[in-house]
NUROMAR-885253 format. One line per 3 residues: number of its first residue (from 1); their letters; for each residue x, y negated, z negated of C-alpha. Coordinates in Angstrom, 1 decimal. Example, Ala and Ser with C-alpha at 12.3 -4.5 7.8 and 13.67 -1.06 7.14 Angstrom:
<sites>
1) as) 12.3:4.5:-7.8  13.7:1.1:-7.1
</sites>
This chain:
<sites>
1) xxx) 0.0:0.0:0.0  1.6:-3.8:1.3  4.4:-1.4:2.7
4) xxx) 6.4:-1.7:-0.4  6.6:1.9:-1.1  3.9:2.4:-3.8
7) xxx) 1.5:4.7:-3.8  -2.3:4.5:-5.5  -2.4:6.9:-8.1
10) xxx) -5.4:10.0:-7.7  -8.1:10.6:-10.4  -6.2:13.6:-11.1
13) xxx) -3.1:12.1:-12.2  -5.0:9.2:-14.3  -6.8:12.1:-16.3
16) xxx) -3.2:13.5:-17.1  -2.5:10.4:-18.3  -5.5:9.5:-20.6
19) xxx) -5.6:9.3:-24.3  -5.7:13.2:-25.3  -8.1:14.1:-28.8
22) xxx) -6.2:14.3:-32.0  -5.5:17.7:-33.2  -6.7:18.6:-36.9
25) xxx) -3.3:17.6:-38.3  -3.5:14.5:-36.8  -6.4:13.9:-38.1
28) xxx) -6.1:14.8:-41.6  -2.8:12.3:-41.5  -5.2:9.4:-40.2
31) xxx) -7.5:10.1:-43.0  -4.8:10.8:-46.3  -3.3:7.4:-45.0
34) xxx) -6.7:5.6:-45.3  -7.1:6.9:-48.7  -3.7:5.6:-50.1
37) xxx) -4.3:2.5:-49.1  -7.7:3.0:-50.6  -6.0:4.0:-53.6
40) xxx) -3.9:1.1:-54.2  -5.8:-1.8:-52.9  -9.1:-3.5:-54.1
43) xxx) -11.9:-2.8:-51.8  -13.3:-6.2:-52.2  -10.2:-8.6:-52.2
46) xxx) -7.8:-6.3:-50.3  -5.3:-7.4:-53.6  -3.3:-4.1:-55.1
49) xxx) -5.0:-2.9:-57.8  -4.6:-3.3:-61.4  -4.0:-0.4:-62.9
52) xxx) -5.7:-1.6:-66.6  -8.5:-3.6:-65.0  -10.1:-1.1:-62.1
55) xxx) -14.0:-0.4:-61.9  -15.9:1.7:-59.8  -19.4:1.3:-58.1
58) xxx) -21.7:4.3:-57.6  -20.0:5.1:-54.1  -16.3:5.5:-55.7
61) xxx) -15.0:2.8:-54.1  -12.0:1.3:-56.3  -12.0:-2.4:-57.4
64) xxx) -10.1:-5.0:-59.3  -12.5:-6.1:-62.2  -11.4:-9.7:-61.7
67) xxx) -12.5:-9.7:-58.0  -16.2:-8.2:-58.5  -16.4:-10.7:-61.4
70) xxx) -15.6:-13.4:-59.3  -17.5:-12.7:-56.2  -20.4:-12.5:-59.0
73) xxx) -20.4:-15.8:-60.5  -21.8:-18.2:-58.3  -20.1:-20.4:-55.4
76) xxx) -19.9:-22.9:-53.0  -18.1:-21.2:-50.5  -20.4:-20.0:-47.9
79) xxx) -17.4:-18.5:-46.0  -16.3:-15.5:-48.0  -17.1:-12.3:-45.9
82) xxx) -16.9:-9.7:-48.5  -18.9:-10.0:-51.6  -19.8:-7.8:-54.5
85) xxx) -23.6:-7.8:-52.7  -22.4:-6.7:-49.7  -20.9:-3.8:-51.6
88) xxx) -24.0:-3.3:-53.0  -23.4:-4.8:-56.3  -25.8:-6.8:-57.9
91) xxx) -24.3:-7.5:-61.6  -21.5:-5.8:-63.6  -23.8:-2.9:-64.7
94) xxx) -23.1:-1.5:-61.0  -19.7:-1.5:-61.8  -18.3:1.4:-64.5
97) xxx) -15.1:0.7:-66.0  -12.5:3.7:-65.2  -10.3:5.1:-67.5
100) xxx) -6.9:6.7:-66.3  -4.2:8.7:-68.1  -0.7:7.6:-67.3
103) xxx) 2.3:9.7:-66.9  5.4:8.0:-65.9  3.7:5.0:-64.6
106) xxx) 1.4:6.8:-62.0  -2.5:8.1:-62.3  -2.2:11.4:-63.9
109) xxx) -5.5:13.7:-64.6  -5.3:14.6:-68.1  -6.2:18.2:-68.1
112) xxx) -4.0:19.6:-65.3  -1.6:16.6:-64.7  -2.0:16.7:-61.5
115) xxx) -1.0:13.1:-60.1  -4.5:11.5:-59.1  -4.6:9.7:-55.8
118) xxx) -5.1:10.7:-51.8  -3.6:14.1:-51.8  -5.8:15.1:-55.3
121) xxx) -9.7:14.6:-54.8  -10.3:13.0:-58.2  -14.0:12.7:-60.3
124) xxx) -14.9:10.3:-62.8  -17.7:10.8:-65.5  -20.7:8.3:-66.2
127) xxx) -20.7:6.3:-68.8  -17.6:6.9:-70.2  -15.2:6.8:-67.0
130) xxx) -12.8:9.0:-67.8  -11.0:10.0:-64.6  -10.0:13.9:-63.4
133) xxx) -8.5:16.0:-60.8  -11.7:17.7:-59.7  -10.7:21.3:-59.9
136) xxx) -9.9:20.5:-63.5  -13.4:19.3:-63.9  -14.9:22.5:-62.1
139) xxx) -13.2:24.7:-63.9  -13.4:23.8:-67.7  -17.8:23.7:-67.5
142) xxx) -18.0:21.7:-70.4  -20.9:19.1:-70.8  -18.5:16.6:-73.1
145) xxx) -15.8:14.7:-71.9  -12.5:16.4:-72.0  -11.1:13.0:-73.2
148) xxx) -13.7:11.2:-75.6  -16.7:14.1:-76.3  -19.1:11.9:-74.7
151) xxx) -22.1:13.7:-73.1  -22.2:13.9:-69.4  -24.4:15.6:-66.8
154) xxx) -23.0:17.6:-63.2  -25.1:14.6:-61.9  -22.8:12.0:-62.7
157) xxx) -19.8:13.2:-61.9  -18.6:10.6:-59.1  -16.3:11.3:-56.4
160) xxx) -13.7:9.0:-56.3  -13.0:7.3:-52.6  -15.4:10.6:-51.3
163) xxx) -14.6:11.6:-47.6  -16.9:14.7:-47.4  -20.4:13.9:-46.1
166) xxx) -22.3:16.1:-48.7  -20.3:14.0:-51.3  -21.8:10.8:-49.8
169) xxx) -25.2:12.2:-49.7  -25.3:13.5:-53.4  -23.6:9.7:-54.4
172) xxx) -26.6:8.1:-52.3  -29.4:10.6:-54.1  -28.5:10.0:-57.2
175) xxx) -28.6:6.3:-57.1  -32.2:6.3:-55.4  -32.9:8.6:-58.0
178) xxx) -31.9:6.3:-61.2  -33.1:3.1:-59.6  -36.5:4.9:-59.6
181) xxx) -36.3:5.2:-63.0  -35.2:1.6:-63.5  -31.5:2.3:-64.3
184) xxx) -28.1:1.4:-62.8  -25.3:3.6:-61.6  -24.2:3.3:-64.8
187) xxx) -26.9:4.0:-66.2  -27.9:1.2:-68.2  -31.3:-0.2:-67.0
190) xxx) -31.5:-2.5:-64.3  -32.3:-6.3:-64.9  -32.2:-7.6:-61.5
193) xxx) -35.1:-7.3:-60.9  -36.8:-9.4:-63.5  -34.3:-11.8:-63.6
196) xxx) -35.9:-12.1:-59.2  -39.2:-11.9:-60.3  -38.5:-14.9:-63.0
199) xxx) -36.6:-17.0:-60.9  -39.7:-16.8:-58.2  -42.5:-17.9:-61.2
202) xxx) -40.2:-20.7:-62.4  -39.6:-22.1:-58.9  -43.6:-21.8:-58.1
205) xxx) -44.3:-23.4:-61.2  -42.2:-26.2:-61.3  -41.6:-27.4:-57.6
208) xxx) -42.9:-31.0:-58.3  -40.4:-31.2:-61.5  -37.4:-29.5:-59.7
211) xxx) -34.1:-31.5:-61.3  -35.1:-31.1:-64.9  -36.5:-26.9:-64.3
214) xxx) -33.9:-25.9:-62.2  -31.1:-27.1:-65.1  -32.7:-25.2:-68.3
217) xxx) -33.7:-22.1:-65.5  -29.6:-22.1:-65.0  -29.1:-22.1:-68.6
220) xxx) -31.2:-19.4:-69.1  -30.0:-17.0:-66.4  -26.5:-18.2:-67.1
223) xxx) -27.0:-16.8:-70.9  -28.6:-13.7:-69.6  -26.0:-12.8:-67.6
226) xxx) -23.1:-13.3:-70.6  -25.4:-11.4:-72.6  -26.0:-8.4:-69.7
229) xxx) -21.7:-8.9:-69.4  -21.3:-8.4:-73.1  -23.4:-5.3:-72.9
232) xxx) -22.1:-3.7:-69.9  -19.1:-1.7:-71.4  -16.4:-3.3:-70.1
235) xxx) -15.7:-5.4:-72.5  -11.5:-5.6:-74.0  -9.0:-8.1:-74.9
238) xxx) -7.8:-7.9:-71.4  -11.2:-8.3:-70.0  -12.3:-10.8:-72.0
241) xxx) -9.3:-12.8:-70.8  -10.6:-12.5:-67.4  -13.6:-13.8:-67.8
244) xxx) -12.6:-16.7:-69.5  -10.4:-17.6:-66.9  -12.2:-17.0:-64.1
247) xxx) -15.0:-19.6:-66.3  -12.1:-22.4:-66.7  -11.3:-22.3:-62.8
250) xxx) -15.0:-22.8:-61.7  -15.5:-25.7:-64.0  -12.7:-27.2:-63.2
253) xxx) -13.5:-27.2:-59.3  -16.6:-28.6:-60.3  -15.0:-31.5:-61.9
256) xxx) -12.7:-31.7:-58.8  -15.8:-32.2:-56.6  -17.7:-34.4:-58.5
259) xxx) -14.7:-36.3:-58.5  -14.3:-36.9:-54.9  -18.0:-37.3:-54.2
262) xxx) -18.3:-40.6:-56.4  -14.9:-41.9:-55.2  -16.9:-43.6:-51.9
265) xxx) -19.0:-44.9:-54.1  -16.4:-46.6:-56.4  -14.4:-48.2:-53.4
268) xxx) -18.2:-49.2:-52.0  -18.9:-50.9:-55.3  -15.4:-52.6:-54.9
271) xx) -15.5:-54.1:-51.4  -19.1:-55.8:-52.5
</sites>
């Protein structure tokens, strides 16, 4: 073609050329890769996770404590992509609070010391969130915690960071199952609801009066949800820290933009 010697390739030798299927091996590479990072990063902020601080939602997806906390309280920014509601959290009783044993600085299940992470398919139990190698689980039957004697159904053993289908099915039927019932993945009972329900009747009721409401309504959920926090079982010094941080960084950005929205108005003033 253009008598430079070239030739147009056939269909035949395009075909041999095409992208070829991954074998099994390949496969099961693409997927342990997946799962370390899975392992060591937030699944909300992408940060690595903290080792003291990680909590769990009813899927066994991993999560810095500080990030779901965060994406929880509210905020201006109407940019964020990933939220703790697009995870499918609503409020920190979605969240449970894991517990690892540590053996030479790495994630170590207790009862067979097997180091927890992509290679180990690892369980946690609701409500006290003690994490296991599965097998070890499976094998000892008991009904109380290995770690802390607290009572535990073969319901609410979660699979952490789950890759089998029939794991993702049983996580998805049991949380249909407790929110019938009114309760949360960890099973504490579900206040969204109400607090939807109450923030409707108050907006109905006091449209006409809307500066004034809408101030004491904040107040009131904003004590609710300290309350709900307080009760949600993840409460420690290191926690608690958190939290308060997390509180002295929002108010101060509030200051910080009611600070630059009156600053036309001073220099207005001024010019008259």
């Amino acid at each position: 073609m253009g008598n430079d010697g070239g030739s147009i390739p056939k269909r035949s030798e395009l075909v041999k050329n095409a992208a070829r299927t991954q074998t099994t091996s390949e496969l099961k590479a693409t997927v342990l890769e997946s799962l370390g990072h899975a392992w060591k990063h937030c699944a909300l902020s992408g940060l690595p996770l903290d080792m003291d601080a990680v909590v769990s939602d009813y899927r066994g997806r991993l999560y810095n404590y500080e990030a779901v906390l965060r994406g929880l309280m509210p905020s201006d920014d109407e940019t964020a992509e990933a939220t703790p509601a697009s995870f499918g959290i609503r409020s920190l009783r979605d969240v449970a609070k894991l517990k690892f044993s540590k053996s030479g600085g790495k994630w170590t299940c207790p009862i067979s010391m097997k180091e927890l992470g992509p290679a180990t398919k690892a369980v946690y139990l609701v409500p006290c969130g003690h994490v296991f190698a599965e097998v070890a689980i499976t094998e000892i039957q008991e009904e109380n915690c290995p770690e802390c004697a607290e009572a535990f159904t073969k319901d609410n053993i979660i699979t952490v960071l789950p890759t089998a289908q029939k794991d993702m099915d049983r996580l998805e039927e049991r949380l249909e199952a407790l929110r019938s019932k009114g309760l949360t993945h960890t099973l504490k009972k579900d206040k969204t609801g109400k607090k939807k329900k109450r923030g409707l009747e108050e907006a109905e009721a006091g449209e006409a009066g809307e500066d004034d409401e809408s101030r004491s309504s904040k107040k009131r959920l904003t004590k609710t949800d300290k309350k709900a926090d307080k009760t949600s079982g993840i409460n420690n010094p290191r926690t608690a820290e958190l939290t308060a941080k997390v509180l002295a960084e929002q108010k101060q950005n509030q200051r910080r933009k009611m600070a630059e929205s009156s600053m036309p108005l001073k220099t207005s003033a001024a010019r008259g």
